[in-house]
C-alpha positions as CSV (number, residue, x, y, z in Angstrom):
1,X,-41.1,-9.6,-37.2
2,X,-44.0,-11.4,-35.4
3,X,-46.2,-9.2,-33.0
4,X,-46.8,-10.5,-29.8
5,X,-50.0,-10.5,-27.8
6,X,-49.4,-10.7,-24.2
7,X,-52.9,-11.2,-21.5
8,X,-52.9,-11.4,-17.6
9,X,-55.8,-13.7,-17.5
10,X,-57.1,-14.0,-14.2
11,X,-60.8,-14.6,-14.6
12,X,-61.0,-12.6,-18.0
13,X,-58.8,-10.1,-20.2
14,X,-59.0,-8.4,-23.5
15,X,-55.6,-7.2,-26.0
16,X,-56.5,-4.6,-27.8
17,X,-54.2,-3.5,-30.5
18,X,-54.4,-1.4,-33.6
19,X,-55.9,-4.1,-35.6
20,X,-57.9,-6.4,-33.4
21,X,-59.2,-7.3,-29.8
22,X,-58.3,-10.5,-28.2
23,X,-60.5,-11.3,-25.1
24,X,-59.9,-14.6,-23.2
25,X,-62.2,-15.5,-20.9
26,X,-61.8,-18.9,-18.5
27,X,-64.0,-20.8,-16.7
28,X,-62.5,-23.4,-13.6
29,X,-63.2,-27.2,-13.4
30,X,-65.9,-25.9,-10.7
31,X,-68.1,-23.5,-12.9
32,X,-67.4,-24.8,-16.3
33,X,-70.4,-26.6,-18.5
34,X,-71.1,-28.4,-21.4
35,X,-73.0,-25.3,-22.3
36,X,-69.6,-22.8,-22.5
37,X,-71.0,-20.5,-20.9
38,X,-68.2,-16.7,-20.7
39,X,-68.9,-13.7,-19.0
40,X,-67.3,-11.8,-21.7
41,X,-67.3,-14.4,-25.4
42,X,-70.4,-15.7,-26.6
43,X,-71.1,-19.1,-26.0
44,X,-70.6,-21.8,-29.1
45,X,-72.6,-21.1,-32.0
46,X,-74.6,-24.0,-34.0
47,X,-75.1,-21.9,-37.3
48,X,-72.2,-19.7,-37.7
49,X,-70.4,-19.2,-41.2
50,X,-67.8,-22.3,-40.1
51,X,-70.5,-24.5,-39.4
52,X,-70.8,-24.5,-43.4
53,X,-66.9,-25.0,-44.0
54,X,-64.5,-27.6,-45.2
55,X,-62.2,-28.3,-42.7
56,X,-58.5,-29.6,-44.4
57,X,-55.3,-31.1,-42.2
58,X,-52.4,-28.8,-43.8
59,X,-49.9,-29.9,-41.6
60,X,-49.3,-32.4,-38.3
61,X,-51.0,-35.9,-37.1
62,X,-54.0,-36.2,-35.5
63,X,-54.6,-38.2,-32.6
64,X,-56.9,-41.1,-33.3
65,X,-58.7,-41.2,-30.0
66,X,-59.4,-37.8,-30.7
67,X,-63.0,-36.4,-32.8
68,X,-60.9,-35.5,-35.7
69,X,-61.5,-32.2,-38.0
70,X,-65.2,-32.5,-37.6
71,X,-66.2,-31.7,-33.8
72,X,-64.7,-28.1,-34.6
73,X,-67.6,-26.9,-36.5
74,X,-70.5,-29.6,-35.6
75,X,-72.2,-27.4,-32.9
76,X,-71.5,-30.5,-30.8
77,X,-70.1,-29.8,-27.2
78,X,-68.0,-32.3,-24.9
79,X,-70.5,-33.6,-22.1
80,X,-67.5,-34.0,-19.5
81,X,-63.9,-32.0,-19.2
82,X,-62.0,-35.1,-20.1
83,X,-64.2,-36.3,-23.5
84,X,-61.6,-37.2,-26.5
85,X,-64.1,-38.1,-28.8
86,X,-65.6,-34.9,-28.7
87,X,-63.0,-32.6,-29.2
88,X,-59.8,-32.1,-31.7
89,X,-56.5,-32.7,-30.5
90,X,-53.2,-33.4,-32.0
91,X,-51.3,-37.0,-31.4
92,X,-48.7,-37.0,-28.1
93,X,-45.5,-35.4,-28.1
94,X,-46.0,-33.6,-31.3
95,X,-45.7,-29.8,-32.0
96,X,-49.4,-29.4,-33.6
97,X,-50.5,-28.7,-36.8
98,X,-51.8,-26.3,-39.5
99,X,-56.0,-26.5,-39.9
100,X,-57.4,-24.9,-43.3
101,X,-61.1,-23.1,-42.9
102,X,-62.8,-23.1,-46.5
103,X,-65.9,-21.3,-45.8
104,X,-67.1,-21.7,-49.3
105,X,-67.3,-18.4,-50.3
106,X,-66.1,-14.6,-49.1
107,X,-67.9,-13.1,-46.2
108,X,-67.3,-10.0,-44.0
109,X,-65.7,-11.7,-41.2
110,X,-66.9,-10.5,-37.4
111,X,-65.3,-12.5,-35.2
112,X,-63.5,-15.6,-34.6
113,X,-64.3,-17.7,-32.0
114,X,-62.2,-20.4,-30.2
115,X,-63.3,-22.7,-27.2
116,X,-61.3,-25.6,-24.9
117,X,-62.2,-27.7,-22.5
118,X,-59.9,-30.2,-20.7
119,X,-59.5,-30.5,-16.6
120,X,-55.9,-30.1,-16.7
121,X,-53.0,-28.6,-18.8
122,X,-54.6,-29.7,-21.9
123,X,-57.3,-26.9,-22.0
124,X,-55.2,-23.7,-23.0
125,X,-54.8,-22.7,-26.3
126,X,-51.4,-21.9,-28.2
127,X,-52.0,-20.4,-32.3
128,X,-52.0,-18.4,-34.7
129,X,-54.7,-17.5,-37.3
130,X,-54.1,-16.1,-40.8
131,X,-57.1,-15.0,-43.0
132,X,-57.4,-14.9,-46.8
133,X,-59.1,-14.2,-50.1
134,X,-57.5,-16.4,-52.0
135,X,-57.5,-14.4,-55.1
136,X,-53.9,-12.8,-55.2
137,X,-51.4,-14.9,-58.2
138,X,-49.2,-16.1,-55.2
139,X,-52.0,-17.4,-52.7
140,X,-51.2,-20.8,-51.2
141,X,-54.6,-22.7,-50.0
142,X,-52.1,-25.3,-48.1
143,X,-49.2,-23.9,-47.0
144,X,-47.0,-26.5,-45.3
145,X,-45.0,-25.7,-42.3
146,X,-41.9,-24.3,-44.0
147,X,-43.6,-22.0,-45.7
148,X,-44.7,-18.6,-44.2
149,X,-48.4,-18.0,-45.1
150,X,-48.3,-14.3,-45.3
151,X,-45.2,-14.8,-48.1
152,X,-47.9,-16.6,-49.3
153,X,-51.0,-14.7,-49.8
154,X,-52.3,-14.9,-46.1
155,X,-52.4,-12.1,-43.3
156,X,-51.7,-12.4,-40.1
157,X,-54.8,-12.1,-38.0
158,X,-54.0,-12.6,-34.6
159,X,-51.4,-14.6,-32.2
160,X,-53.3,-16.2,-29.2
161,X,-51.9,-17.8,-25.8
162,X,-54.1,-18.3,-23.1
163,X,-51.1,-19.8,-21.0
164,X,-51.6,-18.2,-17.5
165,X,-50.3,-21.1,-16.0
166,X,-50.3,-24.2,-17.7
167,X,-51.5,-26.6,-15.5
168,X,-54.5,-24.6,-15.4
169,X,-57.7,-26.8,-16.4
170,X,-61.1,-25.7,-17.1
171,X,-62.9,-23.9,-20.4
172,X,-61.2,-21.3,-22.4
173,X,-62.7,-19.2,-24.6
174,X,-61.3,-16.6,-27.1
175,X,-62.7,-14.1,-29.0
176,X,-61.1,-12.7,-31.9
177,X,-62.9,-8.8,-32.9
178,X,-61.9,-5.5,-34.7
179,X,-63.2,-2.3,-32.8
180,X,-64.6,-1.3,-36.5
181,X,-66.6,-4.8,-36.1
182,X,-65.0,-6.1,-39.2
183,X,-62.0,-8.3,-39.4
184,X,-61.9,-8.4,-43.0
185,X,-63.7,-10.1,-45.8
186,X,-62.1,-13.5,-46.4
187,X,-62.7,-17.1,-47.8
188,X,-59.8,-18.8,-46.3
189,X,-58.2,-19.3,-42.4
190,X,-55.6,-21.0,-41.4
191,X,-55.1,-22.0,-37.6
192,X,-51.5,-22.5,-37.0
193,X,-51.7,-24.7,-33.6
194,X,-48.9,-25.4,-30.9
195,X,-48.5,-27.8,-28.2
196,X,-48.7,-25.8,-24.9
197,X,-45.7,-27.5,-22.6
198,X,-43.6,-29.8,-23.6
199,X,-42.4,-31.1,-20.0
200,X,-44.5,-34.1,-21.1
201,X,-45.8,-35.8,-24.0
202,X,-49.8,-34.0,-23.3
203,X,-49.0,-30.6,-24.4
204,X,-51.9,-30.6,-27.5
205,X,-55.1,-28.6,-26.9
206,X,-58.2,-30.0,-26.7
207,X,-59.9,-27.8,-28.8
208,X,-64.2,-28.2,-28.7
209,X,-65.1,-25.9,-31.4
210,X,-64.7,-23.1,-33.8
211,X,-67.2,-20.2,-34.5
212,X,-66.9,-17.6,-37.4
213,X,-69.3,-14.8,-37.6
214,X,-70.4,-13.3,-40.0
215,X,-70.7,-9.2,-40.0
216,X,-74.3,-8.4,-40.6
């Protein structure tokens, strides 16, 4: 059975369940920067653990005006709220894809960090996020997308959906915590992305980065 994470997002909200904390925070077209700057999730790191990763396409097609895998842990930030070539984004009318995280080696894993930025209903964000050592005899570095990662040596972090309404534009930003301040140690995540509306053929995120931290 799939746990759900449900948020009111107004300006802000956290989830808080038994294993993690999800806080969304948003920022409108009129008070959002290139700078990503949240009342409650840190701003975009430039030397986080994922700034050190291999990023891998598992699954789904990439839209070639987009920045590809790369703008997700460059430390590079979109100047504008409509800049394809600076953020990742999955081809029109498509259902979105599965992204692999190799961070090189197994770290004590803080918080995961996601960040948007589009000026209309391409800015939330729609996913799920599964965390592994990759040391268990049935551990699958690419699962495709008929395969459930967690029959698969994966565990479930954390669903995320930042759809208050989705024509709503601006910056999201999502911060993924434990209240013990460690999500696990792990080697491996895998970002299982959706398209956020379908009532057109824009429904893919533009996502501007990824941040993993590391626990101290």
């Amino acid at each position: 059975m799939k746990t759900l994470f449900v948020a009111i997002l107004v300006c802000s909200a956290s989830i808080v369940t038994a294993e993690v904390t999800i806080t969304i925070d948003h920022n409108g077209s009129s008070s959002a920067s290139r700078e990503f700057k949240f009342g409650r999730v840190p701003s975009p790191s430039k030397d986080d653990a994922a700034s050190r990763a291999k990023l891998t396409l598992v699954a789904g097609n990439i839209d070639t005006t987009s920045g590809g895998l790369a703008v997700l842990n460059d430390g590079a930030l979109p100047s504008t709220e409509d800049d394809p070539g600076a953020n990742l984004f999955f081809k029109a009318d498509t259902w979105g894809g599965r992204i692999l995280i190799d961070l090189g080696r197994m770290i004590d894993v803080a918080q995961i960090n996601t960040y948007s930025w589009h000026r209309g209903r391409r800015a939330p964000q729609l996913y799920y996020v599964y965390a592994s050592e990759g040391t268990s005899a049935e551990f699958n570095e690419s699962p495709g997308t008929k395969i459930d990662p967690t029959a698969r040596g994966w565990k479930k972090i954390a669903f995320v959906d930042t759809r208050p309404d989705r024509n709503r534009g601006g910056q999201y930003g999502v911060s993924i915590t434990d209240p013990t301040g460690s999500l696990g140690h792990y080697r491996y995540l895998l970002f299982d992305v959706f398209e956020t509306e379908s009532d057109d053929v824009y429904g893919n995120t533009f996502f501007s980065e990824i941040d993993v931290t590391e626990r101290k």
